[in-house]
MIZADO-834342 format. One line per 5 residues: their letters; for each residue z, x, y of N, C-alpha, C. Coordinates in steps of 0.1 Angstrom, whole numbers, plus 5000, padded with zeros to 4 digits. Each point is the difference from the previous one (the first is absolute). Layout:
a = Z/X/Y/Z/X/Y/Z/X/Y ~ ...
This chain:
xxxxx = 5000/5008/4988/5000/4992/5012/5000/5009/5012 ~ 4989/5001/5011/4998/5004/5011/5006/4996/5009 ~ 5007/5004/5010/5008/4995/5014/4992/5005/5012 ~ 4996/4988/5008/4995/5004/5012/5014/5002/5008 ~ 4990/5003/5009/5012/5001/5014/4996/4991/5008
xxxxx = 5011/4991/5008/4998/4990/5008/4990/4999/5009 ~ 4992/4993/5001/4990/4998/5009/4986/5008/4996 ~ 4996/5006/4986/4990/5006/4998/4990/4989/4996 ~ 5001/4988/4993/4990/4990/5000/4995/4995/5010 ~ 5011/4998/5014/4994/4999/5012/4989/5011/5005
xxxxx = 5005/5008/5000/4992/5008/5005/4984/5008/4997 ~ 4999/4995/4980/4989/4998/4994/4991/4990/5006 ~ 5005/4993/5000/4994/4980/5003/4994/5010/5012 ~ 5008/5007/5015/4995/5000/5009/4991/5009/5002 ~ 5001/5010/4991/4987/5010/4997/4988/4998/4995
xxxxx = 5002/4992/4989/4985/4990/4997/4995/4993/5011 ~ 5005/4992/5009/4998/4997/5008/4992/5002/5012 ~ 5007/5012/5004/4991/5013/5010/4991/5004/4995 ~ 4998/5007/4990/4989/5002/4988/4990/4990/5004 ~ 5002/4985/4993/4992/4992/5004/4992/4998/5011
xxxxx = 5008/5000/5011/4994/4998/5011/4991/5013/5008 ~ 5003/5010/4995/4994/5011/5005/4980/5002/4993 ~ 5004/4998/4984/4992/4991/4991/4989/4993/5008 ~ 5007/4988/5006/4993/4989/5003/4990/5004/5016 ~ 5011/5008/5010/4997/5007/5012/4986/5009/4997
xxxxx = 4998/5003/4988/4991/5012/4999/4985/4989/4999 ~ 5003/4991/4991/4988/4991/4998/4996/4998/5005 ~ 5007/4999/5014/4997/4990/5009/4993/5002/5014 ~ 4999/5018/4999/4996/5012/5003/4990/5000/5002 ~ 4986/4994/5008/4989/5010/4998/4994/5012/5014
xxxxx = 4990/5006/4994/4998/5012/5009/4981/5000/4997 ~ 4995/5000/5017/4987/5004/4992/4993/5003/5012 ~ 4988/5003/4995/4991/5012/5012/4990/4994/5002 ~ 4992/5001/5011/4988/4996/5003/4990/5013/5007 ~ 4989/5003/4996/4994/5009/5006/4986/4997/5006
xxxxx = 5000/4995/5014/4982/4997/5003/4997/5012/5013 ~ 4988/5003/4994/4993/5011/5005/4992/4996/5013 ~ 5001/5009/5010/4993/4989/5013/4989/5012/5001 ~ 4990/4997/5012/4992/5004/5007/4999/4996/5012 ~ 5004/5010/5012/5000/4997/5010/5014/4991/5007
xxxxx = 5002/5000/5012/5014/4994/5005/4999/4984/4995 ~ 5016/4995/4998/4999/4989/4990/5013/4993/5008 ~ 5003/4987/4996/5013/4992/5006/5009/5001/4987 ~ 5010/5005/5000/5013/4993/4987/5005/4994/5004 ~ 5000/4989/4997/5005/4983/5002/5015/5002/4991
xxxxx = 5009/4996/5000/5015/5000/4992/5002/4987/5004 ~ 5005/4989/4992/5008/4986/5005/5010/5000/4990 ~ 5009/5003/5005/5020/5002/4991/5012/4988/5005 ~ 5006/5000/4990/5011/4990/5006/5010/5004/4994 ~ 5012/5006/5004/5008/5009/4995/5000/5011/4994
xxxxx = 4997/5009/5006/4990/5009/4991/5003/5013/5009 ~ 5005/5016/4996/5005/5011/5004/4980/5005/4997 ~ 5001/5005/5010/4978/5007/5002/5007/5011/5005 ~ 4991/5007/4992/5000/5019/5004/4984/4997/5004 ~ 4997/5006/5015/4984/5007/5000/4999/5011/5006
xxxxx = 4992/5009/4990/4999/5014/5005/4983/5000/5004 ~ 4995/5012/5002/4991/5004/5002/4991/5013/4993 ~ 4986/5005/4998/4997/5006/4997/4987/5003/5002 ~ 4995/5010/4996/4984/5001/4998/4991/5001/4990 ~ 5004/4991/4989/4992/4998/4990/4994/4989/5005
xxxxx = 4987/4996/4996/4993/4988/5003/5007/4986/4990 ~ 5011/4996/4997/5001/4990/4991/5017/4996/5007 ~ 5002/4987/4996/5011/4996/4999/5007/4998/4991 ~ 5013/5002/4997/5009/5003/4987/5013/4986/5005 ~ 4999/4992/4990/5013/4989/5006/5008/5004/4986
xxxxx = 5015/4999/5001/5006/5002/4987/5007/4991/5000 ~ 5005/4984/4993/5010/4993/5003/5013/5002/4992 ~ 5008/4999/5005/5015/4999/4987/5009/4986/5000 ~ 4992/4994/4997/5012/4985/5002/5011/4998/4986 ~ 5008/4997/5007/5014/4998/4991/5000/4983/4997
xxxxx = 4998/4995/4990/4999/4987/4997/4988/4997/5000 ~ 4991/5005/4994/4987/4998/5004/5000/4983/4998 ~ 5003/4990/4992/4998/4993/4998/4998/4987/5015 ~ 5011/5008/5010/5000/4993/5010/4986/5005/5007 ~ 4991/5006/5002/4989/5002/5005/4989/4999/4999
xxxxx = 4987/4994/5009/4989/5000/4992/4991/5008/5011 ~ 4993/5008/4992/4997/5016/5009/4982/4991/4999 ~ 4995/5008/5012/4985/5002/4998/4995/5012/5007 ~ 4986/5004/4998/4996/5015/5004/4985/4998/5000 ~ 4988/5002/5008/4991/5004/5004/4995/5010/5009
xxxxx = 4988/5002/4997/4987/5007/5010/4990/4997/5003 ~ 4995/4997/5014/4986/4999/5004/4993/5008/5011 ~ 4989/5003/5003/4995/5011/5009/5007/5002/5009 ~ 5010/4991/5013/5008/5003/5004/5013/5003/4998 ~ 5001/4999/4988/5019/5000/5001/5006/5004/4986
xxxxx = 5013/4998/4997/5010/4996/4990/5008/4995/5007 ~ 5005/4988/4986/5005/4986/5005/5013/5000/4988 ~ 5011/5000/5005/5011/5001/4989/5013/4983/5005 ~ 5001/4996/4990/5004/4985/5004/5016/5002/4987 ~ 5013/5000/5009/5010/4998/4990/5009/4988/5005
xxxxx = 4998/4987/4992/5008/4994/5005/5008/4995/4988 ~ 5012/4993/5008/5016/4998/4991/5000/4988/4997 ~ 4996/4996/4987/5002/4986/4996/5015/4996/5003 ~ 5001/4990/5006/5009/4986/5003/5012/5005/4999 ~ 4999/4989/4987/5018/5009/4991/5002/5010/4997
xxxxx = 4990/5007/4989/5006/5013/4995/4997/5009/5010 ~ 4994/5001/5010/5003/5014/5009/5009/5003/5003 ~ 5007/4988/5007/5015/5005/5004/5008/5011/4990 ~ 4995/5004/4986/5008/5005/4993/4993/5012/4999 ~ 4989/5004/5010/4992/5012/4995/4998/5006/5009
xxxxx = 4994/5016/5001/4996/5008/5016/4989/5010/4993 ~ 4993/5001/5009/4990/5014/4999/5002/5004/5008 ~ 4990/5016/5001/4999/5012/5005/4982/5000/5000 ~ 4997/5001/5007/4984/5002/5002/4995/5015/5012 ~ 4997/5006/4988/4994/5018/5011/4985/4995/4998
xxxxx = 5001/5005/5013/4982/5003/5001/4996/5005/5006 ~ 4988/5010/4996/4998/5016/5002/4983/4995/5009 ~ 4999/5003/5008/4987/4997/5008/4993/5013/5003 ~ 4986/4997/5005/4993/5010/5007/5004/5001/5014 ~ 5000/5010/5012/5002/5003/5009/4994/4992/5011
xxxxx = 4987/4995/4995/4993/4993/5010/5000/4982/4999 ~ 5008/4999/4984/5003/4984/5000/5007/4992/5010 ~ 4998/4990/5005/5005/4992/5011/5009/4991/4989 ~ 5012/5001/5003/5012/4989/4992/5004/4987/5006 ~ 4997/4989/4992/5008/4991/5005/5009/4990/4986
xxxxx = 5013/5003/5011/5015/4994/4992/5000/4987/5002 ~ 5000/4989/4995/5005/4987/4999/5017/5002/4990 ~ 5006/5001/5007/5017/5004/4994/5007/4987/5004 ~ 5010/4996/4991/5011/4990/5004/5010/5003/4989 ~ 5012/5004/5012/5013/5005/5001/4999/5011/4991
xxxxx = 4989/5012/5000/4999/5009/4995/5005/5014/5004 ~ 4997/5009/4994/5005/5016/5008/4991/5009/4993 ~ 4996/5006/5016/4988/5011/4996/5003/5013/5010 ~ 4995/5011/4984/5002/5013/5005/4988/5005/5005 ~ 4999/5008/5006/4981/5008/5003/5002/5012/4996
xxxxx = 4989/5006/4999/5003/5016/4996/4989/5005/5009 ~ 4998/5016/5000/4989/5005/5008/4990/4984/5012 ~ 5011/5000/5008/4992/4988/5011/4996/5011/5015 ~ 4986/4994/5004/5001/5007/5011/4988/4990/5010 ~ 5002/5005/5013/4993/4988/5007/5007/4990/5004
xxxxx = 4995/4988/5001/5007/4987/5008/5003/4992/4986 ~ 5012/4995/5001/5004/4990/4989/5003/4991/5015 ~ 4995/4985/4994/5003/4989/5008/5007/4991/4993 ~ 5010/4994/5002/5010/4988/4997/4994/4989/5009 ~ 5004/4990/4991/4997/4987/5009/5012/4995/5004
xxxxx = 5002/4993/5016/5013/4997/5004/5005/4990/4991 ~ 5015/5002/5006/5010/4990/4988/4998/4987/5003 ~ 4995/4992/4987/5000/4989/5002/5010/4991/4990 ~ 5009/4992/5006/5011/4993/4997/5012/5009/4998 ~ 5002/4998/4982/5008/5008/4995/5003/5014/4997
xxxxx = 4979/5005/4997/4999/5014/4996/5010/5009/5013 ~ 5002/5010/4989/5007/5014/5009/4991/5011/4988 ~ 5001/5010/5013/4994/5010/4991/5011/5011/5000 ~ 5000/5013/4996/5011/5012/4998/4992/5010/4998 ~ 4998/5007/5012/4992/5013/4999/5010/5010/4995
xxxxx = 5008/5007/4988/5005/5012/5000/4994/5014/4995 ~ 5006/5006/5003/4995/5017/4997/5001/5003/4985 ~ 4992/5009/4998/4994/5006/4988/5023/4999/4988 ~ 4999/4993/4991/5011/4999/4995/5012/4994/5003 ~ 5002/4992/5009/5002/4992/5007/5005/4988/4993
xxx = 5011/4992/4998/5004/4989/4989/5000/4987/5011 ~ 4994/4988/4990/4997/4988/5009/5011/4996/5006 ~ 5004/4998/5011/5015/4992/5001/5000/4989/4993
């Protein structure tokens, strides 16, 4: 006859548990890449709705979008190209979004013209140079310019 010590079935129960859910957190995980090749200066269109965007810059001719959404289930992603542009569409279904977030990087040409359709989103830039224009605040939006590492208030 084996003798636990007090409270070790609890604490099984609660390890399976975590187990589980970490399990379940992974499933739920996806991650994926998109690569379109441009020619010539192009628009990147982004439309996000909760959604942390990295955009850097470079000089390869192509765009690179990488998404990481956590709950993928809460999201239904779209992605195109046409002579002018790439067109990346992430929006948060109803219910389940509320339970989910992405991360969206994307790596541009130098000469691509960007445009963000964001709500209540946060975006980093990388290598920016030239005029970045904001549109004034309308209603509730606020924006938060901070410095390179800088934590959101």
């Amino acid at each position: 006859m084996s003798k636990q010590l007090p409270g070790t079935q609890r604490l099984n129960t609660l390890w399976r548990a975590v187990n589980f859910a970490a399990e379940m957190r992974e499933m739920t995980r996806l991650r994926r890449t998109y690569v379109f090749n441009t020619a010539g200066p192009i628009t990147f269109y982004l439309r996000a709705e909760k959604a942390h965007v990295h955009i850097a810059r470079w000089h390869l001719p192509k765009v690179e979008v990488s998404l990481r959404l956590e709950g993928a289930f809460g999201w239904r992603m779209a992605a195109d190209q046409d002579e002018a542009g790439v067109y990346v569409v992430a929006h948060r279904r109803r219910v389940l979004g509320g339970l989910s977030s992405a991360l969206i990087a994307a790596t541009v040409p130098h000469d691509a013209h960007l445009t963000l359709r964001l709500e209540d989103g946060q975006v980093t830039f990388e290598h920016v140079e030239g005029i970045l224009q904001i549109p004034p605040l309308i209603e509730e939006t606020r924006y938060h310019l901070l410095a390179s590492g800088d934590e959101v208030p």
